[in-house]
C-alpha positions in Angstrom: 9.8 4.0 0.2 5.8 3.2 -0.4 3.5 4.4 -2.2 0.5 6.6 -0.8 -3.0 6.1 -1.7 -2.7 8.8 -3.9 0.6 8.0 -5.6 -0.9 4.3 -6.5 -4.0 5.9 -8.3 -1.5 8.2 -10.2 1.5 4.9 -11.1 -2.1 3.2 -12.2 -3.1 5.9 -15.1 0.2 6.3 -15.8 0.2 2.2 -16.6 3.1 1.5 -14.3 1.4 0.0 -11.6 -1.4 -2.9 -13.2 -4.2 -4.1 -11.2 -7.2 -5.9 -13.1 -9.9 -5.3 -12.1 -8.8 -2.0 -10.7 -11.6 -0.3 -8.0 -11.1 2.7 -5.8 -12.9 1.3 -3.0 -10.5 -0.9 -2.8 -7.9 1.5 -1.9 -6.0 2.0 1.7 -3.9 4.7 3.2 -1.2 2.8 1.2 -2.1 -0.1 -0.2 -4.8 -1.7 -1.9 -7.1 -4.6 -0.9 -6.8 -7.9 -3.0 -9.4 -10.8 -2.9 -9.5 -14.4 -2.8 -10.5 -15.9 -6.2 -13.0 -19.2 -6.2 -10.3 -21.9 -6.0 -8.5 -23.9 -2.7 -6.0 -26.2 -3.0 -6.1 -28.2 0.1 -2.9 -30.4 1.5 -3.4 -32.7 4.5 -1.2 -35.5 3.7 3.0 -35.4 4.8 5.0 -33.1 2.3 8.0 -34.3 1.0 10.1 -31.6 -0.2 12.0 -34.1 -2.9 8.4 -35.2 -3.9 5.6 -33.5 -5.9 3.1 -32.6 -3.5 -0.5 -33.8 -3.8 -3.7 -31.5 -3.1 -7.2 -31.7 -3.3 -9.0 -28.8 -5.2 -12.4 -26.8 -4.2 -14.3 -24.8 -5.9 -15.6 -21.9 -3.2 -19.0 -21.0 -3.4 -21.0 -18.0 -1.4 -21.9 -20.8 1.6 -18.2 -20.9 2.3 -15.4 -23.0 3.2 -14.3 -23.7 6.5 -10.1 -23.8 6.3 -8.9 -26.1 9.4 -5.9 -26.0 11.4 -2.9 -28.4 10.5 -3.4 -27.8 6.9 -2.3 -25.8 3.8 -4.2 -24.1 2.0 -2.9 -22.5 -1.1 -5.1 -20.1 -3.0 -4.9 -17.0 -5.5 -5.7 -13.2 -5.5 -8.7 -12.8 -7.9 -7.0 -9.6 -8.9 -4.0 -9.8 -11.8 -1.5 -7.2 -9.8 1.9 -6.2 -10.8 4.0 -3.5 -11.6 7.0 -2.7 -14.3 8.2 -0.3 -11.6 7.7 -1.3 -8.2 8.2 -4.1 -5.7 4.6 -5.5 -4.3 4.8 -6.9 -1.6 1.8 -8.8 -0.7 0.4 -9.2 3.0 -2.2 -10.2 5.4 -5.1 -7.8 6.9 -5.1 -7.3 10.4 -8.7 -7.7 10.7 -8.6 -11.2 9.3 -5.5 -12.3 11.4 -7.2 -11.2 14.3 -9.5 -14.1 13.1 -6.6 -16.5 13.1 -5.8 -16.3 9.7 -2.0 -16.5 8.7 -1.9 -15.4 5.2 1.6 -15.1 3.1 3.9 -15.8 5.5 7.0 -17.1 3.9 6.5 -15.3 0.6 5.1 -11.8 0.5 7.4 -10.3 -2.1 7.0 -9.8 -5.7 9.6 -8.4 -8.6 9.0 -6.3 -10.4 8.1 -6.9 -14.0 5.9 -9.4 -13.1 1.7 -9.3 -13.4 -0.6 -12.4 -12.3 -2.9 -13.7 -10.2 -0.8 -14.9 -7.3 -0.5 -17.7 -5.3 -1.5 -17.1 -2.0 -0.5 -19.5 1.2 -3.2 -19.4 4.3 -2.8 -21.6 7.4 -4.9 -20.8 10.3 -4.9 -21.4 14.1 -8.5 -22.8 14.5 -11.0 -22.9 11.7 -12.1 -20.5 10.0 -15.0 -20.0 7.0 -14.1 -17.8 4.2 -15.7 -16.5 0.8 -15.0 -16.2 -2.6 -14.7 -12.8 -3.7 -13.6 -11.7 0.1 -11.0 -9.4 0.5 -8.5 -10.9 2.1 -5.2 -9.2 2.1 -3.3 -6.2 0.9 -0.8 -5.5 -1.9 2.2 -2.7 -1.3 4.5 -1.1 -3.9 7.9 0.1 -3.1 10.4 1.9 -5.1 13.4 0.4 -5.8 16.8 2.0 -5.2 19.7 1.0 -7.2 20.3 -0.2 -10.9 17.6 -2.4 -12.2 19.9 -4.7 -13.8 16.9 -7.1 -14.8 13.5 -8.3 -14.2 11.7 -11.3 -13.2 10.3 -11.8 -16.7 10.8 -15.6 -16.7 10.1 -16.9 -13.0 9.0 -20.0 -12.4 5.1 -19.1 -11.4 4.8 -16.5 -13.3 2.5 -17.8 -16.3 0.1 -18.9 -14.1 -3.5 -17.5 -13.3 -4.3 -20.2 -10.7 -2.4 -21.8 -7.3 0.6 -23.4 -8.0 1.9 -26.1 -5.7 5.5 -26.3 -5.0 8.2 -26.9 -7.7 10.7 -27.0 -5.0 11.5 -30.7 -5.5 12.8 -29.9 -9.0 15.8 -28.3 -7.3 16.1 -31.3 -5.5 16.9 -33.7 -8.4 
């Protein structure tokens, strides 16, 4: 089940839902908007998924950068979000993939317990300029049914603030 609006205000005073830094006007029907932070990490080279992956950083500024087609981008939410009670599950707006922008396609779902800045993957269909500061997407919380048998305390991204690349090759080795 997801939380309303109103239910997310009330899981926030009650300290169960984080969100940092936490505005209203940032609220949805049921969800709340996140925005993109001032760093891009850019890939346009071949990924290897045994090798660490190489990418060039940029710094966004209020002129913009123009994201191209055939790339990755990976990014964060300026926004720490998390919750010690609900699943987030982090998605696109439908304004801004009108626009061409795919935005957490392969990994939308968080655990709960955890709380970060997350790493955010955009790919778009033909190029597109974006801001720092802009909100870009939109984070859900659902309650979980079942035991909670444990959490996500120790994931492998967790500790970090900024975009992480890929650790998949470790699992390769």
């Amino acid at each position: 089940m997801i939380l309303t609006r109103l239910e997310i205000v009330k899981e926030v005073k009650k300290g169960n839902i984080s969100i940092s830094p936490f505005n209203e006007d940032m609220l949805n029907p049921n969800s709340v908007n996140y925005r993109l932070d001032y760093d891009l990490l850019e890939f346009d080279e071949i990924l290897d998924a045994k090798e660490k992956s190489n990418a060039k950083s940029i710094t966004l500024d209020e002129k913009g950068y123009t994201l191209q087609p055939g790339k990755l981008y990976l990014a964060n939410t300026y926004e720490k979000i998390g919750s010690k009670k609900y699943v987030t599950q982090l998605i696109g707006r439908s304004s801004l993939g009108r626009l061409g922008l795919f935005l957490q396609v392969t990994a939308p779902l968080g655990h709960v317990g955890t709380y970060h800045n997350w790493t955010l993957e955009l790919k778009v269909v033909q190029p597109l300029k974006v801001y720092p500061l802009m909100r870009i997407g939109q984070v859900t919380f659902w309650k979980i049914k079942g035991k909670k048998n444990k959490t996500y305390a120790q994931g492998e991204y967790k500790q970090f603030e900024k975009a992480q690349i890929s650790k998949f090759y470790k699992e390769l080795k």
